[in-house]
C-alpha positions as CSV (number, residue, x, y, z in Angstrom):
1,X,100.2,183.4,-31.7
2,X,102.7,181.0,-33.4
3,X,105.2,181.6,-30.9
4,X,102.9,180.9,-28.1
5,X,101.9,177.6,-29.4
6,X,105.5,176.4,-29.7
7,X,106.0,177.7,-26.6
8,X,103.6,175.3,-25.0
9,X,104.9,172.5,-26.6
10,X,108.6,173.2,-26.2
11,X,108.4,173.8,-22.5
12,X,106.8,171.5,-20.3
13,X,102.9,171.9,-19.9
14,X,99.9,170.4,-18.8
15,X,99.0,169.3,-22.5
16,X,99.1,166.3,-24.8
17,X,101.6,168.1,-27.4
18,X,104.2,168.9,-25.1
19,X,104.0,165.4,-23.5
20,X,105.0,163.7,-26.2
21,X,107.8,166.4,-27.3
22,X,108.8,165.4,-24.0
23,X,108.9,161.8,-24.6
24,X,110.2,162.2,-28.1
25,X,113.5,164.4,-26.7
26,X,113.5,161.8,-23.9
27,X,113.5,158.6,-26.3
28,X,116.2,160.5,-28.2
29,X,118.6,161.3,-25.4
30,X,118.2,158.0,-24.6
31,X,119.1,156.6,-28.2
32,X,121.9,159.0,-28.3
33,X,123.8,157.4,-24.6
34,X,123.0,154.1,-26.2
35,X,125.1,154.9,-29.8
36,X,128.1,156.5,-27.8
37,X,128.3,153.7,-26.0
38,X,128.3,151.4,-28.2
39,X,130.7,153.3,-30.5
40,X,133.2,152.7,-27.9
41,X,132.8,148.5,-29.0
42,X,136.6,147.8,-30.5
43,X,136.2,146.5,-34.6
44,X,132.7,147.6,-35.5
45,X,131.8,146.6,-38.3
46,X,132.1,149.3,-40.9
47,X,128.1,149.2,-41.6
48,X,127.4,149.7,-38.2
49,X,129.4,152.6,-37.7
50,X,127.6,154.1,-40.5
51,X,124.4,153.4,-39.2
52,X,125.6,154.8,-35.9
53,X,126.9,157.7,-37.4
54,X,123.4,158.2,-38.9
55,X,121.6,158.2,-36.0
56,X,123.8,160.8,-34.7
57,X,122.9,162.7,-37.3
58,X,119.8,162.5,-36.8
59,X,119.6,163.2,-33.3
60,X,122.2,166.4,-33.3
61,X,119.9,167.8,-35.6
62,X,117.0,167.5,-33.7
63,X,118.4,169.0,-30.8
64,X,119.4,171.8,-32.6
65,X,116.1,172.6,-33.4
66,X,115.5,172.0,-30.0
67,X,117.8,174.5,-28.5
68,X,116.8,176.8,-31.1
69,X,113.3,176.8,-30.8
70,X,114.0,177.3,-26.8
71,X,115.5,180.5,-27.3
72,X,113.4,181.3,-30.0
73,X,110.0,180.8,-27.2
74,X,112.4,182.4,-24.3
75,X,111.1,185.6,-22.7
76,X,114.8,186.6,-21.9
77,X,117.0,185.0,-25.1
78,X,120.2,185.7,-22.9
79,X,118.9,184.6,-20.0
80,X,118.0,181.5,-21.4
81,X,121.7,180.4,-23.1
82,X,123.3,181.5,-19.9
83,X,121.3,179.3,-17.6
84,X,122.0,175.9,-16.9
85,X,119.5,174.1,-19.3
86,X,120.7,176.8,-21.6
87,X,124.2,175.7,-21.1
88,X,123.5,171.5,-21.3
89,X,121.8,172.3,-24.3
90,X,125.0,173.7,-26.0
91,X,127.0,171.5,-24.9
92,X,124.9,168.2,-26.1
93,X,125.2,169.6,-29.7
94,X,128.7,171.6,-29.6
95,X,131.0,168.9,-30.0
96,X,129.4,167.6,-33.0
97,X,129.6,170.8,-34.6
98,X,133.4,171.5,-33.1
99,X,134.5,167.8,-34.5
100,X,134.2,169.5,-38.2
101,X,136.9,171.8,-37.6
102,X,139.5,170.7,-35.1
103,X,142.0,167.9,-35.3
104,X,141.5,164.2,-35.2
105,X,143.5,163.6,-32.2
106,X,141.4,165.9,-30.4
107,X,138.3,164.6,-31.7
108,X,137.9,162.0,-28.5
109,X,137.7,164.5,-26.1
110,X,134.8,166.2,-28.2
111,X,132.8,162.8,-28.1
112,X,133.1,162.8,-24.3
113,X,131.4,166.2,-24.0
114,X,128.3,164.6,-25.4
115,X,127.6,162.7,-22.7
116,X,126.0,165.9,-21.4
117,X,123.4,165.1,-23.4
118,X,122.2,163.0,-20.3
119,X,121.8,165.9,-18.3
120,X,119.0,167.1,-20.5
121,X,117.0,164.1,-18.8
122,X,117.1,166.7,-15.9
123,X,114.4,169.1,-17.2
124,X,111.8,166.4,-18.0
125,X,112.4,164.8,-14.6
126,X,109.7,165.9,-12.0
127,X,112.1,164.2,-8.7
128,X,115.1,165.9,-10.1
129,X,113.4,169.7,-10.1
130,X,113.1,168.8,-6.8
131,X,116.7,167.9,-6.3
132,X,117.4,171.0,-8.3
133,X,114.8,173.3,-6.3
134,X,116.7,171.5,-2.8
135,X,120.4,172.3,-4.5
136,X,119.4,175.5,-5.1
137,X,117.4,176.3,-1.3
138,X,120.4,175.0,0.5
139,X,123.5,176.9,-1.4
140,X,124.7,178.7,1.5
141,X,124.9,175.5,4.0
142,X,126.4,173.6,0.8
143,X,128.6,176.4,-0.2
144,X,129.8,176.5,3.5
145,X,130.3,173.3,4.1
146,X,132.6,172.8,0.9
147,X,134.5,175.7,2.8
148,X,135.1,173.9,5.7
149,X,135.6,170.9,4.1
150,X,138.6,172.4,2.3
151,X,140.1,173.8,5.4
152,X,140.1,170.2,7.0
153,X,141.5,168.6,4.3
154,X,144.1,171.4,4.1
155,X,144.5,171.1,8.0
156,X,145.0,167.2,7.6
157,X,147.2,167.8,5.2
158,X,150.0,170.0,6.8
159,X,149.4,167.4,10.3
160,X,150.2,164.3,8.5
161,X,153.2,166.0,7.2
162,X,155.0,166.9,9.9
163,X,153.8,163.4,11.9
164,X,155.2,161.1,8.5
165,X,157.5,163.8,6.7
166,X,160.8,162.0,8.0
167,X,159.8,158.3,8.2
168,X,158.0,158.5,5.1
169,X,159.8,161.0,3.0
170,X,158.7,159.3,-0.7
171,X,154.6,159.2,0.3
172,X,154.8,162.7,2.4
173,X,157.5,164.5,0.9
174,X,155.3,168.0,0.8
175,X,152.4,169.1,2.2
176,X,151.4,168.5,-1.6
177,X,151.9,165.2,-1.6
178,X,150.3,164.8,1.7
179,X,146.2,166.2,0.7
180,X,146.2,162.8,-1.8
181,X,146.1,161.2,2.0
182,X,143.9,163.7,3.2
183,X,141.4,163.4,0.8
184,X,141.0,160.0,0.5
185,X,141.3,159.4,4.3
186,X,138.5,162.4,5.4
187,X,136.3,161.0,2.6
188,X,136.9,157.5,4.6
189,X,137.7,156.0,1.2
190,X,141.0,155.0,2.4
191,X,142.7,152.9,-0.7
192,X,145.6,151.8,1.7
193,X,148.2,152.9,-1.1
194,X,149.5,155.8,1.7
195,X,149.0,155.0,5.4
196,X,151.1,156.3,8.9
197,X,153.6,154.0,10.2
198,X,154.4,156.6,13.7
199,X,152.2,156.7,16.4
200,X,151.6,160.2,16.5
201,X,150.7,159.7,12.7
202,X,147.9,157.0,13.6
203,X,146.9,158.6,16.3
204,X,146.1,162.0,14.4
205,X,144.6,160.0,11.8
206,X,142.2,158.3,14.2
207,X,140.4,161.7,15.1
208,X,140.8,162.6,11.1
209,X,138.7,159.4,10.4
210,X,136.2,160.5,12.8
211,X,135.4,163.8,11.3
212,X,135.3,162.2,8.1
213,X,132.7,160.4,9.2
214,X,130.8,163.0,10.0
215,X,131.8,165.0,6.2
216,X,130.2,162.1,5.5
217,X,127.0,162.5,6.6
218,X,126.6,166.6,7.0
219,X,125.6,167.1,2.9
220,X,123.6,164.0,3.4
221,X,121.7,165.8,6.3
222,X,121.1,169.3,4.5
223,X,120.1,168.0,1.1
224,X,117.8,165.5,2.7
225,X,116.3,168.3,5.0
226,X,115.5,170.6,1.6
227,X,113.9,168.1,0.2
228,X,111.8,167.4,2.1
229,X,110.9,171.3,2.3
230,X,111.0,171.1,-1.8
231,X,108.2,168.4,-1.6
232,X,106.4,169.8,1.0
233,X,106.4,173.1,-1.2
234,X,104.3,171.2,-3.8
């Protein structure tokens, strides 16, 4: 019985309780962005860091209880600390716990883990289970299209080479060194720090720049399409 009542709090129900859990973890993921950001503030004053370090505190522990409560109320424990809530879970209370035993110089990259704790905004957000729901309906078209994607910029690649190789031996001295230019030229970012100076160079990367365009828009087209199926579904 106990467990069934935590349950319907802890996960997200039709009922006043878990609304304002949900609001509560919200307010405190929230909170938690705010402090790491301002820790990053050069010369703090040494009460403030405290105070910040407090609130961390404060907050690790609750989502502790949190993530332990989850698998506690989970019908499949191991399903649940595998999955990806299972995993963002973790990972916004890991690096707290890690930063006790490791070295200092190793304790920034721990802090920068936490900022998976915004991901956890995920599960209360109604318009991102539908992103997730369309992510998760259009994994084949995605996974493809990354596929393909790959082979073009591998494609683009090994042609600018052997079009720039011996005019511009120090940008395109490998094919290596050449997918920085792919990359940045089929994703029509194009900084301008690597360009073509022959003509069959500018020429092939004319029709790149048009099939960038279209990478461009393909994921654009297949999330959109799912959802709208997503939101239809509802």
């Amino acid at each position: 019985m106990m467990k069934k009542q935590i349950k319907n709090i802890v996960e997200i129900n039709d009922n006043k309780l878990s609304r304002y859990f949900s609001i509560f973890i919200q307010g405190l993921i929230l909170l938690s962005v705010i402090t790491f950001s301002i820790e990053t503030i050069p010369n703090l004053k040494p009460q403030t860091r405290t105070i910040l370090q407090s609130i961390e505190w404060f907050c690790v522990i609750i989502f502790s209880l949190e993530y332990a409560l989850r698998i506690y109320v989970a019908d499949s424990k191991f399903k649940f600390v595998f999955s990806f809530f299972g995993i963002i879970d973790l990972l916004a209370i890991l690096p707290f716990y890690l930063s006790f035993g490791v070295d200092l110089r190793s304790l920034r990259a721990l802090r920068f883990l936490r900022l998976f704790r915004i991901l956890k905004l995920v599960r209360y957000n109604k318009a991102m289970n539908h992103f997730t729901n369309a992510i998760k309906s259009a994994k084949e078209e995605i996974f493809l299209f990354i596929f393909i994607t790959l082979i073009l910029i591998y494609f683009a690649a090994v042609g600018i080479y052997y079009f720039e190789n011996q005019a511009q031996p120090e940008h395109f001295s490998s094919i290596f060194d050449s997918l920085w230019w792919a990359i940045i030229t089929l994703t029509t970012v194009g900084y301008g720090d690597v360009y073509p100076i022959t003509v069959g160079g500018k020429v092939f990367t004319f029709f790149i720049l048009m099939i960038g365009l279209g990478i461009v828009a393909i994921p654009t087209g297949i999330i959109s399409s799912a959802l709208t199926k997503s939101i239809d579904k509802k």
